[in-house]
SERO-4910 file (N, C-alpha, C, O; in steps of 0.05 Angstrom, whole numbers):
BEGIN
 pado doro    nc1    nc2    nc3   cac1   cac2   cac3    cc1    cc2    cc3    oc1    oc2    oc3
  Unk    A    489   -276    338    461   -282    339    444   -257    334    450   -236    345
  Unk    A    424   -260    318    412   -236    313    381   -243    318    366   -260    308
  Unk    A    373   -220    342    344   -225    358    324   -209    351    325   -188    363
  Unk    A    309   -213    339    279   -200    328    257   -202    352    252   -225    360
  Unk    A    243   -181    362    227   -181    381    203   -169    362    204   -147    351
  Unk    A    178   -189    359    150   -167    349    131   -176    376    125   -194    391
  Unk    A    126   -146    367     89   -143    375     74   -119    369     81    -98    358
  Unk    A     49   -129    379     32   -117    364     20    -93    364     24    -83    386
  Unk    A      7    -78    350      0    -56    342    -22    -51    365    -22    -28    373
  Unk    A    -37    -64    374    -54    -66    400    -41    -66    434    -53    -69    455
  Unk    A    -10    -63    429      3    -66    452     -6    -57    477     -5    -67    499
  Unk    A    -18    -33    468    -25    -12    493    -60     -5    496    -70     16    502
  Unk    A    -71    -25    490   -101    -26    487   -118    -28    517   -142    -27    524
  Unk    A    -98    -30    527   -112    -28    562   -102    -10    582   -106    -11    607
  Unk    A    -89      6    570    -83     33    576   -102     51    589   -122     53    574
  Unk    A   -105     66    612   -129     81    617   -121    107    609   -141    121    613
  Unk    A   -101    122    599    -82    146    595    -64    140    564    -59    122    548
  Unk    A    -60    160    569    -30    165    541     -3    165    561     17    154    552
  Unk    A     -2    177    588     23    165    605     26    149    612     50    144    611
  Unk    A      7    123    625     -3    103    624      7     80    592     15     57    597
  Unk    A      6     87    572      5     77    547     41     83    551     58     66    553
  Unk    A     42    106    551     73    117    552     96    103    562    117     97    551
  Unk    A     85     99    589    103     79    604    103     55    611    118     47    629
  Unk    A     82     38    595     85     14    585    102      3    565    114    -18    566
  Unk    A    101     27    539    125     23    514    152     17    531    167     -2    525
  Unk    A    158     38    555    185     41    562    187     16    576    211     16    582
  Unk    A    177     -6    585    187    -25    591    194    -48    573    209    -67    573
  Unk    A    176    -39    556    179    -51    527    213    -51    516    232    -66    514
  Unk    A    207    -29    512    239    -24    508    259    -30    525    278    -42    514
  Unk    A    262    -24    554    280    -34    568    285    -69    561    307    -78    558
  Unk    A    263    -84    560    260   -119    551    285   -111    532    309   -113    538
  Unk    A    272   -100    503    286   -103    490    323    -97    484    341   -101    468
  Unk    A    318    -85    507    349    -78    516    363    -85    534    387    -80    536
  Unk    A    349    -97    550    367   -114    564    375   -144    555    396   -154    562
  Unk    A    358   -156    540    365   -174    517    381   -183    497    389   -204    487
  Unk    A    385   -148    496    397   -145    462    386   -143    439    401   -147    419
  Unk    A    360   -138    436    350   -148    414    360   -127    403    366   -105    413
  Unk    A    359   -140    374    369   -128    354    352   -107    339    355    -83    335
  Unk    A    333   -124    331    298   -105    322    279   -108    344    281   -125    362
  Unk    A    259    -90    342    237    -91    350    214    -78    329    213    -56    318
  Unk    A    198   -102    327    185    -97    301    153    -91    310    150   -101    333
  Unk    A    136    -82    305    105    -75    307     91    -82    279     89    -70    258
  Unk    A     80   -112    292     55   -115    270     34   -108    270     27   -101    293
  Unk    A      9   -105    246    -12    -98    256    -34   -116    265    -38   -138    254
  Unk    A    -47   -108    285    -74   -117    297   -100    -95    306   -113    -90    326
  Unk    A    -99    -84    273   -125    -64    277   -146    -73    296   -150    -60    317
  Unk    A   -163    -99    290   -181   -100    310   -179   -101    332   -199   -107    344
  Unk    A   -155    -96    347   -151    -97    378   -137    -77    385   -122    -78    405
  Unk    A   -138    -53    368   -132    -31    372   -154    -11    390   -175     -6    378
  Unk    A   -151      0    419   -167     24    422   -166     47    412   -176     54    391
  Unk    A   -149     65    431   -138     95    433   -124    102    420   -125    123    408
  Unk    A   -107     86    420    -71     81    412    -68     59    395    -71     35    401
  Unk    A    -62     72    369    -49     44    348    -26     42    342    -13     45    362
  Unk    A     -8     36    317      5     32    314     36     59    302     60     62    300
  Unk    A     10     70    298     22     98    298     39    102    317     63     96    317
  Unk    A     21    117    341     35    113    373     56     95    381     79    101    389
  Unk    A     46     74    378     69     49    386    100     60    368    122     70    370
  Unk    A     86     52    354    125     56    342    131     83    343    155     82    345
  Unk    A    125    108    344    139    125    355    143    133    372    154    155    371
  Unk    A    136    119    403    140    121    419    167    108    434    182    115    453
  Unk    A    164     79    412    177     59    420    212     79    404    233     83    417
  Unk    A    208     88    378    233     97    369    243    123    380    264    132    373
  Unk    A    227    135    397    243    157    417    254    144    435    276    150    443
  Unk    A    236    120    445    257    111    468    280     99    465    297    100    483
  Unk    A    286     84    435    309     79    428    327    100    413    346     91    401
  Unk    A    324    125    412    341    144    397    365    153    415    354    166    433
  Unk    A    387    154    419    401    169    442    393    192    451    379    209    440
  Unk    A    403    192    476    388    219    488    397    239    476    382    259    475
  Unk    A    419    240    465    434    264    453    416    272    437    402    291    443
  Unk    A    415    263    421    395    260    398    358    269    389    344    274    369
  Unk    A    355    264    424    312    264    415    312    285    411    305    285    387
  Unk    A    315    313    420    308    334    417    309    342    387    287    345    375
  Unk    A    328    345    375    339    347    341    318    333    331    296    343    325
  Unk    A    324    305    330    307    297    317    274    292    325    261    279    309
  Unk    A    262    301    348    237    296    342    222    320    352    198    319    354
  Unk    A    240    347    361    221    363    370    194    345    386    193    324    398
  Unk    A    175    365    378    155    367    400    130    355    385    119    370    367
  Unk    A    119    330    390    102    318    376     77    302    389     84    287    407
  Unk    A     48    303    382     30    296    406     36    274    422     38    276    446
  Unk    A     40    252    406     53    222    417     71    223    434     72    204    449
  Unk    A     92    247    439    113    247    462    101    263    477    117    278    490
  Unk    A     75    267    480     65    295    509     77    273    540     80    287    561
  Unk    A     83    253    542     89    237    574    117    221    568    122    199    578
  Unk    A    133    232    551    151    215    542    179    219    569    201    208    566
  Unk    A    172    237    598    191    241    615    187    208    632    206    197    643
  Unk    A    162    198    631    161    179    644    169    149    639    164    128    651
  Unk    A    185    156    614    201    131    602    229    116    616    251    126    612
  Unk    A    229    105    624    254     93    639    283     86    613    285     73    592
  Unk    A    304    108    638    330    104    615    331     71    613    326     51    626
  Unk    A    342     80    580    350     55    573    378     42    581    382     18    587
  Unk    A    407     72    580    426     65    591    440     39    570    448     16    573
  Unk    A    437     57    547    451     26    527    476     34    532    478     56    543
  Unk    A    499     21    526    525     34    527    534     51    507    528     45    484
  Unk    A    550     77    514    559     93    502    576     86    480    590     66    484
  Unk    A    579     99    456    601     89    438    621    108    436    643    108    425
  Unk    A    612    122    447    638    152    448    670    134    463    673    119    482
  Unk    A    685    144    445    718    146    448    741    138    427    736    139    403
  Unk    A    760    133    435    771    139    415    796    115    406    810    109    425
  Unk    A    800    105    387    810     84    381    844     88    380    854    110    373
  Unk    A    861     64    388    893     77    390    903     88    374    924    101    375
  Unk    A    886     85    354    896     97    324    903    127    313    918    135    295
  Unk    A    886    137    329    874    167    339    856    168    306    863    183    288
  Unk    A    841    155    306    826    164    279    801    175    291    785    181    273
  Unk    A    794    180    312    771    190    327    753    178    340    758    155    347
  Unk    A    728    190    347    714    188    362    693    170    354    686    176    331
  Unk    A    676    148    364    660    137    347    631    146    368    630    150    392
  Unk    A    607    144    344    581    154    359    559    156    340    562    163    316
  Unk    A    535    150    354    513    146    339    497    171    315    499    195    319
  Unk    A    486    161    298    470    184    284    444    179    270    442    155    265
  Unk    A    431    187    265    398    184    255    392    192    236    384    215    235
  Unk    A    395    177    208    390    178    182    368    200    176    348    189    166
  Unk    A    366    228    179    344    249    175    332    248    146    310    254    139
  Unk    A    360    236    125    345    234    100    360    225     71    383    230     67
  Unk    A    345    213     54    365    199     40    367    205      8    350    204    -10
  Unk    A    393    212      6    393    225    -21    404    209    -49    399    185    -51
  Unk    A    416    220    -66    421    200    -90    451    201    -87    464    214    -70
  Unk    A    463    183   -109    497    167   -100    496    159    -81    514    172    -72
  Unk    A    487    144    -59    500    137    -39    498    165    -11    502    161     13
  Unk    A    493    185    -20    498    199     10    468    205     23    448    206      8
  Unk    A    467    208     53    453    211     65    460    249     84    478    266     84
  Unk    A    438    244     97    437    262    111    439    254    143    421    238    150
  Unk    A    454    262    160    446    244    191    461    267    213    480    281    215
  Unk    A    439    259    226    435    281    257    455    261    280    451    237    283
  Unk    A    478    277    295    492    259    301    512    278    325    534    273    333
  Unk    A    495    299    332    497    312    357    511    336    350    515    354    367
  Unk    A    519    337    323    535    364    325    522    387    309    503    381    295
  Unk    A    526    405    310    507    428    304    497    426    285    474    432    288
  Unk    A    502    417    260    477    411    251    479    388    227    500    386    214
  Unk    A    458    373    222    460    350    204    485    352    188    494    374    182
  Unk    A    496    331    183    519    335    162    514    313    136    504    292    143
  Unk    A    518    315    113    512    298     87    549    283     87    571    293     89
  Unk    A    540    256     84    562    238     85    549    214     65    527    205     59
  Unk    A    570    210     62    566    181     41    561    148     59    576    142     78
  Unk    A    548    136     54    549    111     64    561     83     49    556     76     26
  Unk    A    573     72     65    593     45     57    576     36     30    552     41     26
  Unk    A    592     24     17    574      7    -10    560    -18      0    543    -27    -15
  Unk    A    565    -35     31    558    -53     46    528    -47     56    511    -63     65
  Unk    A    526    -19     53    499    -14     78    478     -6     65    480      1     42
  Unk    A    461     -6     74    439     -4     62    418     12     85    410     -1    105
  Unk    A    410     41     83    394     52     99    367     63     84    357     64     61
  Unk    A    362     71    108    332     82    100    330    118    119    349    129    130
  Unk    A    305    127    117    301    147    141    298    140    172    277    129    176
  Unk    A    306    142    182    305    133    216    325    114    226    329    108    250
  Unk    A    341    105    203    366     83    212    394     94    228    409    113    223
  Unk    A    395     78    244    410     85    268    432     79    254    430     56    246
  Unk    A    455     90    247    489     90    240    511    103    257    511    124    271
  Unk    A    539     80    250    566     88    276    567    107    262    555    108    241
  Unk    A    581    125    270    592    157    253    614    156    269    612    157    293
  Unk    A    637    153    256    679    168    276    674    198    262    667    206    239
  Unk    A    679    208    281    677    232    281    720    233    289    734    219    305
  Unk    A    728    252    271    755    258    264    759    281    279    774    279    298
  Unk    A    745    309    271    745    326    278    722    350    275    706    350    256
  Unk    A    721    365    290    693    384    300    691    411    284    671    421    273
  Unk    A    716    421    283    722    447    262    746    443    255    764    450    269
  Unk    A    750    430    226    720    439    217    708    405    214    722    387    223
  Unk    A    684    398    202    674    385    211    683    358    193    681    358    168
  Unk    A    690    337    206    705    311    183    696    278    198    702    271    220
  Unk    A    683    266    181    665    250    192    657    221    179    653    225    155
  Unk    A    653    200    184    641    183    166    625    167    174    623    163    198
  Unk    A    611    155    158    592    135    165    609    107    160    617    102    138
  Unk    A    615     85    186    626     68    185    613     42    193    603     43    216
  Unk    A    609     18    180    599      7    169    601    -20    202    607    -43    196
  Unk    A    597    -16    228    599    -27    251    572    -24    266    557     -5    266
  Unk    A    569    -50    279    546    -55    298    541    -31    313    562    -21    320
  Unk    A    514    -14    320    509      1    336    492     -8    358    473    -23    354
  Unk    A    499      2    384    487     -4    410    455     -2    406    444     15    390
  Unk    A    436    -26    425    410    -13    414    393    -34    398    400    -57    392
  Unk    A    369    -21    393    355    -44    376    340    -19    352    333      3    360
  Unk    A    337    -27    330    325    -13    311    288    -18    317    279    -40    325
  Unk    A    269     10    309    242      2    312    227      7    286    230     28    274
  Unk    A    214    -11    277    199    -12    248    175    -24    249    168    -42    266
  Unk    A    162    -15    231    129    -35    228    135    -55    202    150    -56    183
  Unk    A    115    -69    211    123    -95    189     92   -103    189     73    -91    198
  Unk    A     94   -128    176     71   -152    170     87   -176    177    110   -181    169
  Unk    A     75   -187    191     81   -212    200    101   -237    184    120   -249    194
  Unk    A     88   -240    152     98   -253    136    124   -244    132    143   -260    135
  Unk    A    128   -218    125    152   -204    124    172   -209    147    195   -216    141
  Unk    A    165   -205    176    179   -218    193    191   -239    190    216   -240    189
  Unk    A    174   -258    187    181   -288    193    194   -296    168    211   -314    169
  Unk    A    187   -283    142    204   -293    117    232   -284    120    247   -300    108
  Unk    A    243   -269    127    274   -247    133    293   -281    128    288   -303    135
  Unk    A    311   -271    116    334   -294    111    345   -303    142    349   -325    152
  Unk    A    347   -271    154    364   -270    185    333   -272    206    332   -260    227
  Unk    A    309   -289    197    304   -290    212    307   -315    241    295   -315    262
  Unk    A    322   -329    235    319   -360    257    300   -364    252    282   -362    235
  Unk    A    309   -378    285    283   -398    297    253   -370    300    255   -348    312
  Unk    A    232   -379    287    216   -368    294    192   -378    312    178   -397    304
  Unk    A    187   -360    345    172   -374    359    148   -357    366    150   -332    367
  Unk    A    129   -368    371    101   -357    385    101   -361    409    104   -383    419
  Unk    A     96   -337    422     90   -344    455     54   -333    464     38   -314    463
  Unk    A     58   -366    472     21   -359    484     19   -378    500     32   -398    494
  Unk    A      2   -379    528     -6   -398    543    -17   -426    533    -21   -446    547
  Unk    A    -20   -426    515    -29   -454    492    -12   -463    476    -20   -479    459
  Unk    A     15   -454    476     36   -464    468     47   -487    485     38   -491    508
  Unk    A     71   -502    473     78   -526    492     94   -524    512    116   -520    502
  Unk    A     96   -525    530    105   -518    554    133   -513    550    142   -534    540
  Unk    A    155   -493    553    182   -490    556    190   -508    575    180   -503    597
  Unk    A    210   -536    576    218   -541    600    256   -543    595    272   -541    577
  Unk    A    257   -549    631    293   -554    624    307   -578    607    331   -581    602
  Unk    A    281   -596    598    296   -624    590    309   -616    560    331   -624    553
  Unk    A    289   -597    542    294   -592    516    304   -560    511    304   -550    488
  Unk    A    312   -542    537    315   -518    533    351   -513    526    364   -494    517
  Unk    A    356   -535    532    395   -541    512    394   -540    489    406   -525    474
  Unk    A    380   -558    482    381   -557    452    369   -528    434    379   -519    413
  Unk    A    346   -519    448    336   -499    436    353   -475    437    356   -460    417
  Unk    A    367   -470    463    382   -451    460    401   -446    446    408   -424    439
  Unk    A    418   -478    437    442   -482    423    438   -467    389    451   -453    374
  Unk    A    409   -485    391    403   -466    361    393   -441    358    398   -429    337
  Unk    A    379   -429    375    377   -401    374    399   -388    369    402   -374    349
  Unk    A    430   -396    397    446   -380    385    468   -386    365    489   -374    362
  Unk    A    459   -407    351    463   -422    317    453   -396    296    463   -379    282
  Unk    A    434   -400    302    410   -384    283    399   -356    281    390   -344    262
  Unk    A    403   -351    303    383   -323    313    348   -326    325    342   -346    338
  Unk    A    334   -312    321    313   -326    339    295   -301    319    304   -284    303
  Unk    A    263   -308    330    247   -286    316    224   -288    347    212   -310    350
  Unk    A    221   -274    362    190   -283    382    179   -257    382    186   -233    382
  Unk    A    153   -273    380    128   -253    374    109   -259    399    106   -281    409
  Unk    A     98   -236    406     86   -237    438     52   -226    432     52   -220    409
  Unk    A     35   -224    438      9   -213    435      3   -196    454     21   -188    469
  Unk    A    -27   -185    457    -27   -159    475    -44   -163    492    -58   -182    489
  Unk    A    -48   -143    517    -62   -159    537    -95   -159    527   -107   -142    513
  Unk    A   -105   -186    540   -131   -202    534   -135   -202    503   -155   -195    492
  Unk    A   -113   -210    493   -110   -217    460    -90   -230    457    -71   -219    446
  Unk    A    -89   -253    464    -58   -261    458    -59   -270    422    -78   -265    407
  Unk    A    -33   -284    416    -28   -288    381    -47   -303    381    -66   -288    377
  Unk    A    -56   -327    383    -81   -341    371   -104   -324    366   -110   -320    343
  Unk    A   -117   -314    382   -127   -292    369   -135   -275    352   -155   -271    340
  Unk    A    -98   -255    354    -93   -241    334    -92   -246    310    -97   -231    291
  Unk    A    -80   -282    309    -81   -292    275   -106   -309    271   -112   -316    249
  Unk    A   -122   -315    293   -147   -328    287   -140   -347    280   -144   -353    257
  Unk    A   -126   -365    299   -115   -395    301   -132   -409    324   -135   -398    346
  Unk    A   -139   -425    320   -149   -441    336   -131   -456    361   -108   -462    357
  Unk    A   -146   -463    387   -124   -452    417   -113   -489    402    -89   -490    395
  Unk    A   -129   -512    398   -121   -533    391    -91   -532    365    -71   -546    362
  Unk    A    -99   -513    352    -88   -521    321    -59   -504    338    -40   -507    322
  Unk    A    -50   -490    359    -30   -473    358    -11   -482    365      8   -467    364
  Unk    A     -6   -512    376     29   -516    385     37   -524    348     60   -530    341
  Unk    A     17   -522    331     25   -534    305     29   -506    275     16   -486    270
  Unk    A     41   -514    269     48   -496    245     23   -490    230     14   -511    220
  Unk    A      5   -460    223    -19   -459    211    -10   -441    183      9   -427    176
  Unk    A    -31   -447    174    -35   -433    151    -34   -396    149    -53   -386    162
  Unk    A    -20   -380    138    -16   -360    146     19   -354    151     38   -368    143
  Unk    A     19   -333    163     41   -326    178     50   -354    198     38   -355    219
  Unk    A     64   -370    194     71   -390    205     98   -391    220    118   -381    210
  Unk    A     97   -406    250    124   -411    264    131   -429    274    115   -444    285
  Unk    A    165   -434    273    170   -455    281    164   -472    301    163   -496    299
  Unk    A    157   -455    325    148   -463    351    123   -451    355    118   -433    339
  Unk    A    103   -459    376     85   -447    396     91   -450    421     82   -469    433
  Unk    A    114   -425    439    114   -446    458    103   -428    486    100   -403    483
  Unk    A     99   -440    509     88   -437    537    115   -424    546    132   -441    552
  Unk    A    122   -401    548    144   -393    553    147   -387    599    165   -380    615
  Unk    A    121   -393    601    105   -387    630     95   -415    635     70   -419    634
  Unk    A    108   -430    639     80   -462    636     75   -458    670     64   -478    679
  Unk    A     79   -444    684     61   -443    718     59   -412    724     69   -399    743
  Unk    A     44   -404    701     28   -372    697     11   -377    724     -3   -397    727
  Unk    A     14   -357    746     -3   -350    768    -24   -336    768    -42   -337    784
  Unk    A    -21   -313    738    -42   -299    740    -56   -299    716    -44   -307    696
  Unk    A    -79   -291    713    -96   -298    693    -88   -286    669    -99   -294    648
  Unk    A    -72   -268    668    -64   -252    643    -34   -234    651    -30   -217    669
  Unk    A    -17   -244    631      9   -238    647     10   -207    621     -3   -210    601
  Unk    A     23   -184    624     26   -172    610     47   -168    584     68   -179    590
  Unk    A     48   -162    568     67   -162    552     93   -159    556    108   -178    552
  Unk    A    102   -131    567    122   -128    569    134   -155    601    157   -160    609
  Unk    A    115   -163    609    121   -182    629    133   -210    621    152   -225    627
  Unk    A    113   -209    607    129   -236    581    150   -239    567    160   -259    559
  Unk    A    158   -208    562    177   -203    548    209   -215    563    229   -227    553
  Unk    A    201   -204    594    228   -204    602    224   -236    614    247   -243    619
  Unk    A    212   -250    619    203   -282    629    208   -297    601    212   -320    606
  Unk    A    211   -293    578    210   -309    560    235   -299    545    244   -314    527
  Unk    A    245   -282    548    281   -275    530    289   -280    551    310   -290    544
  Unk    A    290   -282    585    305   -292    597    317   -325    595    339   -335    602
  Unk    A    296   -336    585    301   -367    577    313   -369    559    333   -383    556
  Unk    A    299   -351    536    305   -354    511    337   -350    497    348   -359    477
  Unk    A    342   -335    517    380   -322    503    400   -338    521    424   -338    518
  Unk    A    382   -357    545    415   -360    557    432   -392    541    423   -411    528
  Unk    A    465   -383    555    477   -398    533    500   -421    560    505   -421    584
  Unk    A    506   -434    540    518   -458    563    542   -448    573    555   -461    589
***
């Protein structure tokens, strides 16, 4: 099953701080990691942008997913990380060890840069970037998270191997682009004007999520998606014109408080959303 989490470029618009802003992403991220998701995507919603746009968001959001080994190399010292100590570990699982085979060590690396034939450049904890070729299967870019078996240290012998990495990838997108993805699933909207989640029909939904994969898109506080896409609260349990989804649904249908937060929704609505029979 492959799980796509968006939101929006306005995530952190009620922020009274940049630490504040800071350590809101990090629960963001934790959602998305305790979930599993696979992506976490940032669309835009200029007009509900304050302080902090989209800029911010996603690089805050992709330090918090980079291994720890890793942030320093790759991001030095940058305005957007001035409160980045107040981020809560993510604690994804390690990939370090070593297979019976003794072919080595396997472990993450960070695409620093991408060159012609096939090879890249990637930061991957050891002294310094190493140029390796990538599988004819894969397809990267700058910032893409790849397994690297590491063979041996000196001198240095290494590859990029073509296996699931711990974690969720962070990118900006457009909405359409989201929801069009071949691997995208079921794609759902979550907003209080969506149709109520209940247990009578949450078997079947789950069966196909994890059929399909899933796509949920969340809004930002005192903006939810109707809103943001300028859907009308009536027209939204229904498929609109635009960026369109399968569902609208009430992922909270006995919301206590007048405005639940994002990352609050996050973990209330993939908790429903992923479990399996």
């Amino acid at each position: 099953m492959t799980l796509t989490v968006l939101v929006p470029s306005s995530l952190v618009r009620e922020a009274e701080d940049k630490r504040e802003a800071t350590r809101k992403l990090g629960y963001v991220a934790r959602a998305a990691t305790v979930f599993r998701a696979d992506r976490l995507a940032v669309f835009p919603d200029r007009e509900g942008e304050r302080r902090w746009g989209g800029e911010f968001v996603e690089t805050v959001l992709r330090y918090a997913a980079t291994p720890p080994h890793l942030r320093k190399e790759v991001w030095g010292r940058r305005d957007e990380l001035e409160y980045v100590g107040v981020l809560p570990p993510l604690r994804v699982p390690s990939m370090t060890g070593s297979e019976s085979d003794g072919s080595g060590s396997l472990t993450q690396g960070i695409v620093t840069e991408v060159g012609p034939d096939g090879r890249v450049r990637v930061n991957c904890g050891l002294q310094h970037p190493v140029s390796l070729h990538t599988p004819p299967s894969m397809e990267v870019e700058e910032g893409t998270r790849v397994a690297i078996r590491i063979s041996s240290r000196e001198p240095v012998r290494a590859r990029i191997v073509d296996e699931p990495v711990p974690g969720f990838d962070v990118s900006r997108t457009d909405l359409e682009e989201a929801l069009g993805r071949a691997d995208a699933g079921v794609t759902i909207a979550t907003s209080r004007f969506g149709q109520p989640l209940t247990t009578s029909w949450l078997p079947d939904l789950s069966a196909r999520i994890e059929r399909e994969g899933a796509t949920v898109a969340f809004g930002s506080p005192g903006r939810g998606l109707p809103a943001i896409l300028d859907v009308d609260v009536e027209d939204a349990v229904e498929p609109v014109d635009g960026p369109g989804f399968d569902l609208w649904l009430n992922t909270i249908p006995r919301q206590g408080s007048e405005v639940v937060r994002t990352e609050e929704a996050m973990f209330a609505s993939l908790a429903s959303l992923t479990l399996t029979e």
